[in-house]
C-alpha positions in Angstrom: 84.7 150.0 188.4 84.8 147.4 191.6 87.9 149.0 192.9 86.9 152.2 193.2 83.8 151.6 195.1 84.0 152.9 199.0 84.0 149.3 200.2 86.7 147.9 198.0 89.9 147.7 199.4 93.1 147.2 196.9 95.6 150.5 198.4 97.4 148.2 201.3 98.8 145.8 198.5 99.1 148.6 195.8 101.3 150.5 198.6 103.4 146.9 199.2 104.2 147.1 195.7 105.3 151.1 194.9 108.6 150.5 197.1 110.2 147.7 194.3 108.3 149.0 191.4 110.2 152.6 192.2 113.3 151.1 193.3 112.8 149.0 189.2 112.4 152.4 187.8 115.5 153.8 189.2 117.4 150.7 188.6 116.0 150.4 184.8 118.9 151.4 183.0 121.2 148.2 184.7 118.7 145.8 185.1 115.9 143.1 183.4 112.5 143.8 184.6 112.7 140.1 185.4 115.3 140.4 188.1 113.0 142.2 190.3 110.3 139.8 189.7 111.0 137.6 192.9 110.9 141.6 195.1 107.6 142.2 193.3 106.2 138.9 194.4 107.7 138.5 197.8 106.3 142.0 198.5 102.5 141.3 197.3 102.8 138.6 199.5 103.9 139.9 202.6 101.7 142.7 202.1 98.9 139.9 201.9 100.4 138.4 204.8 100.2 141.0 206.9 96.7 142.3 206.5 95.6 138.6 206.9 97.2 138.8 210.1 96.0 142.1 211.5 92.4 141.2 210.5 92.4 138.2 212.2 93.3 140.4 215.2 91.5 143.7 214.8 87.7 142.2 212.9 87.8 145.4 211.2 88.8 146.2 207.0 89.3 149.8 207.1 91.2 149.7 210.1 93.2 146.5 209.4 94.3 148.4 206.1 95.1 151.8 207.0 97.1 149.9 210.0 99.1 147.7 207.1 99.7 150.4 205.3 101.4 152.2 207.9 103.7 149.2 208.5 104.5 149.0 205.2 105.6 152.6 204.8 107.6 152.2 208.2 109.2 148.9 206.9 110.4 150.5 203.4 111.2 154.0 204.2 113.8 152.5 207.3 116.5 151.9 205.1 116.3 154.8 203.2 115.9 157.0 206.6 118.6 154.8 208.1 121.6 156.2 205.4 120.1 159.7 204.9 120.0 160.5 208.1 123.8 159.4 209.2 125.3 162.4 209.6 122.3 164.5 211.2 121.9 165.0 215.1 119.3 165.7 217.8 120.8 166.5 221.3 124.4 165.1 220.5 122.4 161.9 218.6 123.3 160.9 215.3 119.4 160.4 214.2 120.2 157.7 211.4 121.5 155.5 213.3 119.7 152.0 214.9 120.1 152.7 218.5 118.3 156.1 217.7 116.1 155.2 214.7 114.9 152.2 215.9 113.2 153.8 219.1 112.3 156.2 217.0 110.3 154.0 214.4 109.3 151.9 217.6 107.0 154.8 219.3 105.6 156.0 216.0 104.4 152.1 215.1 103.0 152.3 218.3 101.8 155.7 218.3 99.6 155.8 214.8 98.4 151.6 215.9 96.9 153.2 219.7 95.0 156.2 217.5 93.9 153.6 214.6 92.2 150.8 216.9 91.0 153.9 219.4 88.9 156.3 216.9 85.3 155.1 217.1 85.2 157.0 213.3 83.8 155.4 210.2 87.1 155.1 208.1 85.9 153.2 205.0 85.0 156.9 204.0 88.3 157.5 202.8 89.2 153.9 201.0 88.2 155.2 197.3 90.2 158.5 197.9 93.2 155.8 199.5 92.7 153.7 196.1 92.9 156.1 193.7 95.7 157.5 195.6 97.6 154.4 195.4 96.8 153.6 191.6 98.2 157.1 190.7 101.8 156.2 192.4 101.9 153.0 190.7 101.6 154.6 187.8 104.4 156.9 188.0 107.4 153.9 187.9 105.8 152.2 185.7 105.7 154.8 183.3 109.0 155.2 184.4 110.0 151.7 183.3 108.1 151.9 180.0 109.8 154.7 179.0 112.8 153.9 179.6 112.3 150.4 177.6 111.1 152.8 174.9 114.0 154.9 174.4 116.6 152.0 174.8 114.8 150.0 172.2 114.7 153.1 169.8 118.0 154.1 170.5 119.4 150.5 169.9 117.4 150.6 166.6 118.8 153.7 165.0 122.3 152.1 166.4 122.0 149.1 163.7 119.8 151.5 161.2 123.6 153.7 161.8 125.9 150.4 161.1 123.8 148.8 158.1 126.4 148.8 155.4 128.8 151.2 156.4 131.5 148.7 157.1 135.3 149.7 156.3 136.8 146.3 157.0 137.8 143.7 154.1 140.3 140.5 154.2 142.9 140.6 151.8 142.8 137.4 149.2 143.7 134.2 150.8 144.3 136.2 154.0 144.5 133.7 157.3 142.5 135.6 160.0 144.1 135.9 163.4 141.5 135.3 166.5 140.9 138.5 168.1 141.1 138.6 172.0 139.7 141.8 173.8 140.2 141.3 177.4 138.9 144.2 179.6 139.2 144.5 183.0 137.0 146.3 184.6 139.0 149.2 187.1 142.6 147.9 186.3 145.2 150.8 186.8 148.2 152.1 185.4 151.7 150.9 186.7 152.3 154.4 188.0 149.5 154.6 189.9 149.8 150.9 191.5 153.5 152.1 192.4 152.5 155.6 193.6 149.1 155.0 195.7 148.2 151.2 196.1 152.0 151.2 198.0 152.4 147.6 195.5 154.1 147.3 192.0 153.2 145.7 188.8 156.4 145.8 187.2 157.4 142.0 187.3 153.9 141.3 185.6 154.6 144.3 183.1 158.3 143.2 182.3 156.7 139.5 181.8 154.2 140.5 179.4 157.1 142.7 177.5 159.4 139.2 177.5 156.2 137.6 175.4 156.0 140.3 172.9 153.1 142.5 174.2 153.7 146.2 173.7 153.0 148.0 177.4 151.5 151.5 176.7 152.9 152.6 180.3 151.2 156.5 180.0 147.7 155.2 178.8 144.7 156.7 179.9 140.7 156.3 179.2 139.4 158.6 176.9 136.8 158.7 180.0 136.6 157.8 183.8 132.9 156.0 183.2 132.8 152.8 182.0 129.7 153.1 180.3 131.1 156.2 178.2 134.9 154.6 177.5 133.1 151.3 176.4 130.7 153.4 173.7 133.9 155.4 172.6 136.2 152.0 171.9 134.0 150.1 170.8 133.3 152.5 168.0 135.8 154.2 167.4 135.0 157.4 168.2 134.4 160.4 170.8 131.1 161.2 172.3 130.9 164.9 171.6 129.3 163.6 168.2 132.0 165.2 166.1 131.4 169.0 167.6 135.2 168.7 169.1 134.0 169.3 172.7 135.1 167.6 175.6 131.8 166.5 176.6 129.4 163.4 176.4 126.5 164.3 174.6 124.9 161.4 174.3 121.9 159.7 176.4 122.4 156.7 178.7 119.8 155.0 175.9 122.2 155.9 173.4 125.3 154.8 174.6 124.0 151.1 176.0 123.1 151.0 172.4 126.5 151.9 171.4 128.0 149.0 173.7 125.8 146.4 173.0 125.7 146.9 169.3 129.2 148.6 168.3 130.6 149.0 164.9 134.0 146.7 166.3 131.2 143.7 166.8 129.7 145.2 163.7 133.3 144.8 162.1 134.2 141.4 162.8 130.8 139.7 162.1 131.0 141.3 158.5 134.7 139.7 158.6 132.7 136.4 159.3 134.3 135.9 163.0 132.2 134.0 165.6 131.7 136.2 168.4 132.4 135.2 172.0 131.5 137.1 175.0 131.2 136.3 178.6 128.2 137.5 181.3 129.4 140.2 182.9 126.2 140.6 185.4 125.2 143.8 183.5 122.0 143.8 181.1 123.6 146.8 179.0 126.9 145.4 178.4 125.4 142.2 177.1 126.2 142.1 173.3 123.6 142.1 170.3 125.8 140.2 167.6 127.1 137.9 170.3 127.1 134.0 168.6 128.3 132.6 172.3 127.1 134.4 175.2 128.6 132.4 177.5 128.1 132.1 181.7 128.5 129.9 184.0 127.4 126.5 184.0 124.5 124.8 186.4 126.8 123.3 188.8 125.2 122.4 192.1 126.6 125.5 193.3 125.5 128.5 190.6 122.0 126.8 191.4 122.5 127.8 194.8 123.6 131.0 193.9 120.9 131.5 191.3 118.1 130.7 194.4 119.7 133.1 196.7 119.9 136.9 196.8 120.4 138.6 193.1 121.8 142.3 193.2 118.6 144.0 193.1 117.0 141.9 196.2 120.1 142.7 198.0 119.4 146.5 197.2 116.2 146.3 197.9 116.5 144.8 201.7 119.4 147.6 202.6 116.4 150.2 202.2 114.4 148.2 204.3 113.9 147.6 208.3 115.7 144.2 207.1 118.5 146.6 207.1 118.8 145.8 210.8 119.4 142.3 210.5 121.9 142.9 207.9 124.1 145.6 209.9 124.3 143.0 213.2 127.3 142.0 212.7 126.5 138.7 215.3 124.1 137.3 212.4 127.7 136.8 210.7 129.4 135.0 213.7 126.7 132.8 214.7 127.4 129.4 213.4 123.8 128.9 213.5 123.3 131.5 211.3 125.5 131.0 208.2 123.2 129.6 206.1 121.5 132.9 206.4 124.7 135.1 205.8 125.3 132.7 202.8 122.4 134.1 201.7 122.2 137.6 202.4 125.9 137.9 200.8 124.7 136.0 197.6 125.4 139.1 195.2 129.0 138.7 196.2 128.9 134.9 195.5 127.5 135.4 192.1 130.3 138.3 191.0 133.1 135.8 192.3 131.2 133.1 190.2 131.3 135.5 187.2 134.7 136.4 187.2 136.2 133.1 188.5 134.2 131.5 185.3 135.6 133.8 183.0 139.5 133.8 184.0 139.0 129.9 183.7 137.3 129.7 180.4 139.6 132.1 178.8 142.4 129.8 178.6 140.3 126.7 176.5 138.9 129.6 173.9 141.5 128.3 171.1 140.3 124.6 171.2 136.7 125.7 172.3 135.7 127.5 169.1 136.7 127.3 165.5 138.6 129.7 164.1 138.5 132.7 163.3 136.7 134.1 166.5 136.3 137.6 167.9 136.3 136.7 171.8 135.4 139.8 174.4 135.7 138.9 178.1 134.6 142.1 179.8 135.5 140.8 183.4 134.3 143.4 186.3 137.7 142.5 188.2 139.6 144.3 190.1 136.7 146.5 190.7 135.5 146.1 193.7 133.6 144.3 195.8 136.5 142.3 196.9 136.5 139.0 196.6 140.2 137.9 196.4 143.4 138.3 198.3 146.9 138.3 196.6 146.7 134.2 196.7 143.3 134.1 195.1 141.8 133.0 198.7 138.1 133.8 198.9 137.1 136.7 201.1 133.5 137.0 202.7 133.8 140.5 203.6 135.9 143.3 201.8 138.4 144.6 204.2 139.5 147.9 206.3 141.9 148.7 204.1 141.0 149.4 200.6 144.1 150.3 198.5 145.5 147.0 200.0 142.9 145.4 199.0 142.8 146.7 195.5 146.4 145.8 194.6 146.2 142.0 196.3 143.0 141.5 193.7 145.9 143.3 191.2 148.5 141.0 192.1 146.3 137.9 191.9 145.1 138.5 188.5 148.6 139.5 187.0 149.6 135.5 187.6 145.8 134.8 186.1 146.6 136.6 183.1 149.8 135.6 182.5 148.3 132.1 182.6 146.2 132.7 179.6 148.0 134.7 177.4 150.7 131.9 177.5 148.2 129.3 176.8 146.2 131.5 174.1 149.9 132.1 172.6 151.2 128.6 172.1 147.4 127.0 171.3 146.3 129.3 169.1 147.0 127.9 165.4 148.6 131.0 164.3 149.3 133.9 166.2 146.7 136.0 168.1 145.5 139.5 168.3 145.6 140.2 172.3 144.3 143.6 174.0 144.3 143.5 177.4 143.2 147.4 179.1 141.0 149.1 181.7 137.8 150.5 180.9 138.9 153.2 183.7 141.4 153.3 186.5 140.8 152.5 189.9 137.5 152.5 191.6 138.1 153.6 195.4 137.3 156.8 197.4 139.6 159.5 195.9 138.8 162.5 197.6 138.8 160.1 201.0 142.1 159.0 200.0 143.1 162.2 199.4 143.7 161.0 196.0 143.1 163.5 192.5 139.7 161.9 190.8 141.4 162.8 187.7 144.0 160.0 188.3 140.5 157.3 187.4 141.6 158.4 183.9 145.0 156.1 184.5 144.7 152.6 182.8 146.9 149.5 181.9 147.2 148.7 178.3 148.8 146.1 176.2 148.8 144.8 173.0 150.2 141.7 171.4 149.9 142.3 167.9 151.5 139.6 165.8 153.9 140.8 162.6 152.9 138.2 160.3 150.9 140.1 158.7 150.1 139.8 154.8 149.1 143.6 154.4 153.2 144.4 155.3 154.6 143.7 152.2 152.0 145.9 150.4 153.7 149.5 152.0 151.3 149.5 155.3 153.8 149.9 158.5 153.4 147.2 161.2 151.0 147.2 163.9 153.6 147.2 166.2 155.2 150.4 164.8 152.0 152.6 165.2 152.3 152.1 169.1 152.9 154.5 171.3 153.3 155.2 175.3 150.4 157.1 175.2 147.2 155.2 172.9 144.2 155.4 173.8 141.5 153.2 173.6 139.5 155.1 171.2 142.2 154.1 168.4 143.0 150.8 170.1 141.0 149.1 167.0 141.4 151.7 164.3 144.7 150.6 164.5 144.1 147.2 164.3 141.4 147.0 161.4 143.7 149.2 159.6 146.4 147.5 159.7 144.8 143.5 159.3 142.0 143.9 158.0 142.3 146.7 155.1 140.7 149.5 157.2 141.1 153.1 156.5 140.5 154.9 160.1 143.5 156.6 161.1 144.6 157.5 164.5 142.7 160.5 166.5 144.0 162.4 168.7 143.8 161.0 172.4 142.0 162.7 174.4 140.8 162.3 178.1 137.8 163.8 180.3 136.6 163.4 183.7 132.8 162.2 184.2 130.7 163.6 181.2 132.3 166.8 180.8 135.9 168.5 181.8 138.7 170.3 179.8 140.9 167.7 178.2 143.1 165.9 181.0 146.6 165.0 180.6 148.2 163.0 183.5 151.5 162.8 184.4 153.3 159.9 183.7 156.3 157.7 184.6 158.1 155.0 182.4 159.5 152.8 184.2 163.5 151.9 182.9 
């Protein structure tokens, strides 16, 4: 074959390419391939780049690519170097750090470029060996990659093999379907906890949700701390431990996303014949199957702008790069000059504030949007972090020193968002919704820095607005709003709810908490407010 012939050189660019292929294969499980499509190319061409460059300057192939190869390693393994190596020390030096590293990276580029150009040896002797070499790490992420596409698709095709005709759902003759509204929010607390830790209160927004009927389950907790394994749990129904009564996760990440994005509640309502609405979240695995609007937002002037600049992975990629530098000086920020480039650079923020911005204002038009009857799931990563709010809803461009302030201002500035909505989904809605509004998991900060029980992750807000018009009543079935309860979980937040509207015959499990993928059952305190 051409490439491996002694002469042929291909390992400089295959080398430019390992760093964002690996970074893909680590990343797999969150992300398209496509995302890192733009790092793939932007790295084959400044890989081109630079050996074009250092030819043109040295006359000599074997040289020129030993020499780019070399920079390349230097210019991806910085970043990584740069946070690893933080909290080691030579002579009272904190090695990771730029004023250290960067010498430090300086005199080794220097260093191995004096001994290339110097040696008078033959080195296209080792090119094939270099070649092969470099074809053999390619391989390994992109194995990677393929087998994780593998599994997922398997595991998403025994999830709809598992739902085929197993619904448990019915509508009762001449029954008028209520629209369903699941609204999660992504890191959103219990009261208790906002009172006790984020030194602010939620209890005007609680009350004011009471005054409009919703039932506040004040002692609610996740049946787990992940979001990936609470969102598999409610949104079928069930624990993880795959009915052994553990209190563990047994399943495979492959397994769960399949869960989330094809559930047996999505399975549910499109068997009831609801439309399914669902917002972009910015996560490929929370991304619904059965979705019939999969909505995100529009291509205004500026989501174009936000589309062409930095995604999440790019941004990942440069902070384990020597373009780490430029990101860490903090005068590229205060440079008027310069803000075009911060803009840029801080993209990833832009496009979560988009998300979430998009969502909170689209929420509000679902009744007259959509025909009834409609299943709409807005899964809106807010208020987990980054922060991109204060209590007014201002814009911020950087997340601030203090982060349990900052947490309860993006708390207190969606309370008045969602009070918004549920009054407008209340009085436009043709006949009375179904509303749950809950955390996927408590708060998302630094507990043990905080000095703050990771357990207390397990702590989330609740509430239903569940309406009692109900035809099944008069047949001997209790109301919805009977069966709740301080402490429900969201594992039977929608056994409760097909049971009691839509003929279901579920039942109530036990709730049950657990920290991470496995702990003993966890049982918080908790603190009613009177």
């Amino acid at each position: 074959m051409k490439f491996l012939r002694a002469n042929f050189i291909l390992y400089p660019f295959l080398f430019g390419l390992y760093p964002v292929l690996s970074l893909i294969s680590h990343n797999a499980a969150e992300m398209d391939f496509t995302t890192g499509m733009r790092a793939l190319a932007a790295s084959a061409v400044f890989s081109l780049l630079l050996y074009t460059v250092l030819f043109l300057l040295i006359r000599n192939a074997p040289k020129t690519a030993l020499l780019t190869s070399f920079i390349i390693l230097l210019f991806y393994s910085y970043g990584h170097l740069n946070l690893l190596a933080r909290e080691w020390s030579f002579i009272g030096q904190a090695i990771g750090r730029h004023r250290t590293l960067l010498p430090i990276y300086l005199v080794l580029l220097i260093l191995v470029s004096w001994l290339i150009l110097r040696t008078t040896r033959d080195l296209s002797g080792g090119t094939r060996i270099l070649n092969a070499f470099a074809l053999i790490l390619l391989f390994l992420p992109l194995y990677q990659i393929t087998a994780s596409e593998i599994e997922r698709y398997q595991a998403q095709r025994l999830q709809k093999q598992k739902l085929v005709s197993q619904s448990q759902v019915s509508l009762s003759e001449d029954q008028q379907s209520p629209d369903v509204y699941y609204l999660l929010l992504d890191g959103y607390p219990r009261g208790d906890f906002i009172n006790q830790h984020l030194g602010s209160s939620n209890l005007a927004f609680l009350e004011s949700l009471e005054e409009r009927g919703f039932y506040v389950a004040h002692c609610s907790q996740a049946n787990y701390s992940d979001t990936r394994f609470s969102l598999a749990s409610t949104l079928n129904m069930e624990y993880l431990d795959d009915g052994l009564d553990i209190p563990e996760v047994v399943h495979s990440g492959a397994v769960l996303d399949g869960m989330i994005r094809s559930g047996e509640v999505q399975q549910n309502f499109a068997d009831l014949g609801y439309a399914i609405i669902t917002f972009e979240s910015g996560y490929k695995w929370l991304r619904w199957e059965l979705a019939d609007q999969h909505l995100s937002p529009g291509q205004s002037r500026e989501t174009q702008l936000i589309e062409l600049g930095l995604n999440d992975f790019e941004r990942l990629l440069l902070d384990t790069t020597a373009a780490k530098l430029l990101l860490d000086l903090p005068i590229l920020f205060e440079s008027n000059r310069m803000t075009g480039l911060a803009e840029i650079l801080d993209n990833p923020r832009a496009a979560h504030r988009a998300r979430v911005m998009y969502s909170l204002e689209q929420l509000p038009r679902m009744p007259a949007a959509f025909p009834s009857p409609k299943f709409v799931y807005a899964h809106i990563i807010f208020p987990h972090p980054p922060f991109i709010v204060d209590a007014e809803g201002r814009s911020l461009q950087n997340s601030p020193a203090d982060e349990l302030a900052a947490y309860a201002d993006q708390i207190t500035y969606l309370d008045q968002r969602l009070l918004e909505i549920v009054d407008t989904l209340i009085e436009k809605s043709e006949r009375p919704p179904i509303i749950i509004i809950q955390g996927d998991h408590g708060a998302t900060i630094a507990y043990r820095e905080q000095d703050i029980d990771p357990a207390q992750r397990l702590s989330i807000f609740n509430a239903y607005y569940l309406p009692r018009d109900n035809p099944n009543v008069d047949s001997g079935q209790p109301d919805a709003g009977d069966l709740l309860y301080p402490g429900i979980s969201p594992v039977n937040s929608f056994r409760l709810v097909f049971d009691i509207y839509f003929n279901g015959e579920y039942g109530l499990l036990e709730d049950r908490s657990i920290v991470g993928r496995q702990s003993p059952y966890t049982e918080l305190n908790c603190t009613i407010p009177e």
